[in-house]
C-alpha positions in Angstrom: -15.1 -6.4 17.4 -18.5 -8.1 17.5 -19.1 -7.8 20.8 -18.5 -3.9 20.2 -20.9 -4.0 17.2 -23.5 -6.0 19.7 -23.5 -3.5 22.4 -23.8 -0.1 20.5 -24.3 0.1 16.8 -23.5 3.5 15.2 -26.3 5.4 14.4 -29.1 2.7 16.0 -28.8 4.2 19.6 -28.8 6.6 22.3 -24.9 7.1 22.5 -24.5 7.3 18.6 -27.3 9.9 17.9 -25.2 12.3 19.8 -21.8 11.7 17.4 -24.9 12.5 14.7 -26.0 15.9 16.2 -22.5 17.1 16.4 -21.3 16.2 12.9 -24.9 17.9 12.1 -23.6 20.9 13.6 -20.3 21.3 12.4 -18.5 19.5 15.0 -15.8 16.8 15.0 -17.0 13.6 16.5 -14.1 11.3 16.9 -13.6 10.8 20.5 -10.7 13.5 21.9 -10.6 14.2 18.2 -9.7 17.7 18.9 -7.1 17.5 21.3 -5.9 14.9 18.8 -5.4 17.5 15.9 -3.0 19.1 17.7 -0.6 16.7 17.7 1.1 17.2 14.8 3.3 13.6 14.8 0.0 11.7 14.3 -1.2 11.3 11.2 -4.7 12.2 10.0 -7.6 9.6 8.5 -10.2 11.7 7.0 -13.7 9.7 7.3 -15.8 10.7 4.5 -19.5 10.1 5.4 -20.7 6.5 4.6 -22.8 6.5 1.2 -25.8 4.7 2.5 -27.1 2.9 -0.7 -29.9 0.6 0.3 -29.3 1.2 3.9 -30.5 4.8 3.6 -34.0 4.2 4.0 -33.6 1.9 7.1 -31.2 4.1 8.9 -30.4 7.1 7.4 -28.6 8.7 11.2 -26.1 5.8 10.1 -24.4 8.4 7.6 -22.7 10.0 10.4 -23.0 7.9 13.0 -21.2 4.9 11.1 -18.8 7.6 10.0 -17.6 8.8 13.3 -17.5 5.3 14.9 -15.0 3.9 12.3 -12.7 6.9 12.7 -13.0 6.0 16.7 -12.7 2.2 16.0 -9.3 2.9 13.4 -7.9 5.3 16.6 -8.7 2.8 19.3 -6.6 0.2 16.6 -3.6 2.4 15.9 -2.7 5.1 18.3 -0.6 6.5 15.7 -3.0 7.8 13.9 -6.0 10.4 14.0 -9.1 9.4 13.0 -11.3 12.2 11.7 -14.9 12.8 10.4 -15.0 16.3 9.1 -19.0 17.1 8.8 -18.0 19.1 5.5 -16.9 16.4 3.6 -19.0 14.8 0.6 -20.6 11.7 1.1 -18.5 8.4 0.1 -19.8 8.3 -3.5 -19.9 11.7 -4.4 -18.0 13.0 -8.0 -15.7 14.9 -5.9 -13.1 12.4 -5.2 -13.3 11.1 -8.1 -12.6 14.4 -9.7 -9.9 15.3 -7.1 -11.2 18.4 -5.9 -11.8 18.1 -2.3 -10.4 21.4 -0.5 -11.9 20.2 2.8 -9.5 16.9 2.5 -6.2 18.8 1.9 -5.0 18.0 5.1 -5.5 14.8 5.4 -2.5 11.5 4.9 -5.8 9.5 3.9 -9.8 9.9 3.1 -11.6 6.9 3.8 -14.6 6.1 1.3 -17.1 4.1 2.6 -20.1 2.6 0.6 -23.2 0.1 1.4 -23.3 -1.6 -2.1 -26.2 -4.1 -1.1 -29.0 -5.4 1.5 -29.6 -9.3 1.0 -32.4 -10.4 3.1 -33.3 -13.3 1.8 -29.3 -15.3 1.7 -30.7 -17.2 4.3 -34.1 -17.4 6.4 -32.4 -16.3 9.6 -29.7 -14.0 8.4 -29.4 -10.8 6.9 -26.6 -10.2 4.5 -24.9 -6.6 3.6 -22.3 -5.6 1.2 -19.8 -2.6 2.2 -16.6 -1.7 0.2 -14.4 0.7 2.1 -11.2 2.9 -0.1 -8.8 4.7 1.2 -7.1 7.3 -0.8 -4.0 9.0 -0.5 -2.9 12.5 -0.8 -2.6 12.1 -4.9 -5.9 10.6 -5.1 -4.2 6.7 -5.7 -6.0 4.2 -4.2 -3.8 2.4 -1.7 -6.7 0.2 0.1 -9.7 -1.1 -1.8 -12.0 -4.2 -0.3 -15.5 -5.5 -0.3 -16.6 -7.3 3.1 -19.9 -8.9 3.9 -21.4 -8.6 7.2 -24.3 -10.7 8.9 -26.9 -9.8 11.7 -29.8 -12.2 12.9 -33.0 -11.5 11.2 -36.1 -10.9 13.4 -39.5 -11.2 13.2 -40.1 -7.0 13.7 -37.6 -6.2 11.1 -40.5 -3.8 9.9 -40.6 -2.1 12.7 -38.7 0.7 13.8 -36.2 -0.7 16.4 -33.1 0.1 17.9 -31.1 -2.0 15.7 -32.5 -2.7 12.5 -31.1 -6.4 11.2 -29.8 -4.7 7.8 -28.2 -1.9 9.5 -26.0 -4.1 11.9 -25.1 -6.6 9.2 -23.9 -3.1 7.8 -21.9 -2.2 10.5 -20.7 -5.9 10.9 -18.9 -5.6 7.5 -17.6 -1.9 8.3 -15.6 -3.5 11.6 -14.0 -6.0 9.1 -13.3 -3.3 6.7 -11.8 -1.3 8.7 -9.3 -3.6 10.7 -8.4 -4.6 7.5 -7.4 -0.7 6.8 -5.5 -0.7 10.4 -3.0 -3.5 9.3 -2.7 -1.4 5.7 -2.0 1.4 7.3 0.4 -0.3 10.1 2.3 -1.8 7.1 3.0 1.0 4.9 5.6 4.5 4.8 4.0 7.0 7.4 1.1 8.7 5.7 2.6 12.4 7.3 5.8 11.6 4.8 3.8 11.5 1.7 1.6 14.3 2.7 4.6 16.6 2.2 6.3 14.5 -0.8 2.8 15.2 -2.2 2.5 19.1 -1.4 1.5 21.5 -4.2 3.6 24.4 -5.2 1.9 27.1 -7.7 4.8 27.7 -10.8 4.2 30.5 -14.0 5.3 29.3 -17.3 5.8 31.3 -19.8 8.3 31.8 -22.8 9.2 33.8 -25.7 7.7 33.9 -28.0 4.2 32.8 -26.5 1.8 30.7 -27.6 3.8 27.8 -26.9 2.6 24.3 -26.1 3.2 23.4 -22.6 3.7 19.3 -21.5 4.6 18.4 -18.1 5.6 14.8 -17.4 4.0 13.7 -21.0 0.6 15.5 -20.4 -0.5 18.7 -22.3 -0.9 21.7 -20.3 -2.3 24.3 -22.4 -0.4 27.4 -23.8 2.3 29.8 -22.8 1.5 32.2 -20.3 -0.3 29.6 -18.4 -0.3 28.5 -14.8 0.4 25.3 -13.8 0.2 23.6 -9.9 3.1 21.2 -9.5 4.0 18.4 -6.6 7.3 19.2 -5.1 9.2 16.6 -6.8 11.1 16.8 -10.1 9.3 17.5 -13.3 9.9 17.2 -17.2 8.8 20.4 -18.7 8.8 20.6 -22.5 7.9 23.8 -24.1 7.1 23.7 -27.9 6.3 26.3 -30.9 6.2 25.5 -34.5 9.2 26.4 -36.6 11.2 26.4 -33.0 13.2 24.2 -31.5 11.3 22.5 -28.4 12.8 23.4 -24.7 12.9 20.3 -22.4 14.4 20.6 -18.8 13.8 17.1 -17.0 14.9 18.3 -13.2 12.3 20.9 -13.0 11.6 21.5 -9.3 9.3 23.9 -8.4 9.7 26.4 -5.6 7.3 29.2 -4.5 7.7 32.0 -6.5 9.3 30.3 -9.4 9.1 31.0 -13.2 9.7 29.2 -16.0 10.5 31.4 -19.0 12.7 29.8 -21.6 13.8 31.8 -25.1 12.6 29.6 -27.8 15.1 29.4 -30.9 14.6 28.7 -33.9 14.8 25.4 -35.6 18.0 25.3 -37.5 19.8 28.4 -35.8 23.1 28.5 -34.4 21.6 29.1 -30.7 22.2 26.7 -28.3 19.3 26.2 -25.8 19.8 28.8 -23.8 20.1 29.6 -20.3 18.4 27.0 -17.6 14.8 29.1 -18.3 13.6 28.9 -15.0 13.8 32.6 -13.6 11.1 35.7 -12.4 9.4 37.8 -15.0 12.2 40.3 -15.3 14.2 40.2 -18.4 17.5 38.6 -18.1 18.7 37.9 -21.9 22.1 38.0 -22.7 22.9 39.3 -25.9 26.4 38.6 -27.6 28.6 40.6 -30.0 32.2 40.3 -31.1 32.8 37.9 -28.1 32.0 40.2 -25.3 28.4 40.3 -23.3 26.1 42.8 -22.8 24.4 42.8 -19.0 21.2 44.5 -18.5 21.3 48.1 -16.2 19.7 48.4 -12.9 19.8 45.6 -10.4 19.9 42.1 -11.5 16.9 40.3 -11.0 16.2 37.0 -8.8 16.7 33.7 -10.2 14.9 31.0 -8.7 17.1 28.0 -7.1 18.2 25.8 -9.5 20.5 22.8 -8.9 23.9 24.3 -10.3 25.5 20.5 -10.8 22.1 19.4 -12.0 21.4 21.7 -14.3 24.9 24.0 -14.9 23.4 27.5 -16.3 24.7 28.7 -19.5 24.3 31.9 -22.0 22.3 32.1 -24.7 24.5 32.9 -27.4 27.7 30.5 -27.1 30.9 32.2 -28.9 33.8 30.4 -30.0 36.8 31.6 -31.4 37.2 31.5 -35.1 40.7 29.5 -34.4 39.3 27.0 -32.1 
């Protein structure tokens, strides 16, 4: 890895300023990254550009150019996998993956933060010093790889002058190699990335109920009011709908599906009602009403139901009857 480092630093020479025009314009620069994409058995490493720190005013072309040379470096480490370095992407630091809302990233099985934390010229009289942490984050945001490494160069005597390779910026780079071995045996060691891609994809669910203006939680969090909108992971769900002076509707198997609606009948607290029906259905009115033991079904043609796990979750009416003699 050193002699690699040694022979053409990212973003110092002739061959890396290239990988920085193309990311400039749009253009992915991981070596064969585009035929890469196309497989779709690989997985994809999304490189976010490096946040520079104290290394931007030495080498600013290093943004990119480090960025692009990791994803290479990762490829040329694990065929498996795709290393990427999407010129849309925020830099390493940015509030944006903090916040979780990186459109540009949706594809990806990891995004690879990368961050110069420090420059320490003066650790020894011969050596410069720099500080790089490197996270990788998966689909839902969780950080599954989070290290600091610290990289030397040789110090010379025209460090203030611009030069090929700048001391500070290849003690940079000598920390990013460690880094990101260290993210090749993670990555080696852990479920396929692809798999929790699609255990992680997002399906778009209505919740409403009646009446309204009921407080909606999902998995213990609050999430706002009845109508609402709510964007769910394809796994189960606990979905508790509550009103005031109503009992509260809990289903703990909720697993959303496109189209699907959650609209319960709220009863209230104290009544005879049981629950009522499984809740999760389109916005056509399906009620059943009761009277005299018999039950009333609603004219015209019956309206779609979304798919429910019928040993999960048996359906059943509104309004349960039992015989006076029973």
């Amino acid at each position: 890895m050193r002699g690699h480092s040694e022979a053409n630093e990212p973003g110092d020479g002739p061959a890396t300023a290239s990988s920085a025009d193309a990311a400039a314009a749009g253009t992915d620069t991981t070596t064969d990254a585009s035929a890469a994409a196309k497989d779709q058995d690989k997985d994809k490493i999304f490189f976010a550009p490096v946040a520079l720190g104290p290394l931007a005013g030495i080498n600013p072309a290093a943004r990119t150019g480090f960025t692009s040379d990791l994803a290479a470096r990762l490829v040329w480490k694990d065929a498996q996998v795709d290393g990427l370095a999407p010129a849309n992407l925020p830099d390493s630091d940015a509030q944006e993956w903090k916040d979780g809302s990186v459109p540009a990233a949706s594809d990806a099985s990891l995004v690879v933060l990368t961050t110069v934390l420090a420059i320490d010229a003066k650790s020894t009289p011969d050596t410069v010093q720099a500080t790089v942490e490197m996270k990788a984050l998966d689909p839902s945001g969780a950080t599954i790889f989070d290290k600091k490494a610290l990289g030397h160069a040789p110090a010379t005597s025209d460090q203030g002058i611009a030069s090929a390779k700048p001391p500070a910026s290849a003690a940079a780079w000598d920390a990013c190699t460690t880094l990101v071995g260290a993210l090749a045996t993670v990555i080696e060691g852990r479920a396929t990335p692809a798999a929790a891609t699609v255990a992680a994809a997002k399906v778009a669910v209505e919740i409403d109920s009646d009446p309204s203006k009921a407080a909606i939680t999902i998995d213990g969090a609050a999430a706002g009011t009845t109508p609402s909108k709510a964007t769910l992971t394809t796994g189960p769900h606990t979905v508790a709908i509550a009103l005031d002076g109503y009992d509260t509707w809990t289903r703990s198997d909720v697993v959303p599906s496109d189209g699907m609606i959650i609209q319960p009948i709220l009863h209230k607290t104290g009544s005879a009602d049981a629950q009522g029906a499984t809740g999760v259905t389109d916005t056509t009115d399906t009620t059943e009403s009761s009277a005299a033991g018999t039950t009333a079904t609603p004219s015209g043609p019956q309206p779609k139901r979304a798919t429910v796990d019928p040993i999960a979750a048996p359906p059943t009416p509104d309004t349960l009857v039992v015989p006076g003699d029973k």
